[in-house]
N, C-alpha and C positions, 0 to 999 in steps of 0.2 A: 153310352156306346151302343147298346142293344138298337134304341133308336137310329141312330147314324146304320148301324148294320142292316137294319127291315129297310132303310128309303135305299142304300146301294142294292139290296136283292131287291128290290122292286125295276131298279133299272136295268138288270138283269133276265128278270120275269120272262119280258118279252120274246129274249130269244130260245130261252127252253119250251114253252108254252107255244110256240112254232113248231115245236119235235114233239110236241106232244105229252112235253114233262111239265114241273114245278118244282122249286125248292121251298124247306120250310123252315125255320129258323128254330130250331130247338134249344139249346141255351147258347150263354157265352161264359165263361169263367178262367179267369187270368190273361187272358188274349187269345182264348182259343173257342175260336167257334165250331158249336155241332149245330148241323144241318141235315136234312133228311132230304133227301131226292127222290120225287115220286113220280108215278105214270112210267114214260118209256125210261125217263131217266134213272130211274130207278134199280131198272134189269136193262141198260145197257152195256155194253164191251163196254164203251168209253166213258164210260160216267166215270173213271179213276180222273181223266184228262179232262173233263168237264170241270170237274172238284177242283183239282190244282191248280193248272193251267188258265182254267179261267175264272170262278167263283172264288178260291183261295189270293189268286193274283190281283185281282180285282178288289178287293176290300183288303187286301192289304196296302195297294195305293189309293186307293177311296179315307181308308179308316183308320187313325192313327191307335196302335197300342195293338191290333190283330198280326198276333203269331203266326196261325195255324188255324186251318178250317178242317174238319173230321166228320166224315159220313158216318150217322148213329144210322141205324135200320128200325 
């Protein structure tokens, strides 16, 4: 699963890495990934709606068995 989850944040990459962010995959355990968000994405207003909206919604139609994605710091 961890694999499946690094190739969907890769196709993601792109568009944070345009704003001047990155995300990093820091574990996965029961369906629930933590992720860290760094650079602008990191200390933005909207990093809640970056995470849900589209990193969390994304891999969980990307990734079968992903619950929930949670921003660790």
């Amino acid at each position: 699963m961890k694999e499946q989850i690094e190739a969907v944040l890769e196709t993601i990459r792109p568009a944070l890495n345009a704003d001047g962010g990155d995300v990093e995959l820091v574990d996965v355990q029961d369906g629930v990934v933590a992720v860290r968000l760094m650079g602008a994405c990191g200390a933005c207003p909207s990093s809640t709606y970056t995470l849900k909206l589209g990193i969390e919604r994304i891999l969980k139609e990307k990734v079968p068995g992903v619950k929930e994605v949670e921003q660790v710091f």
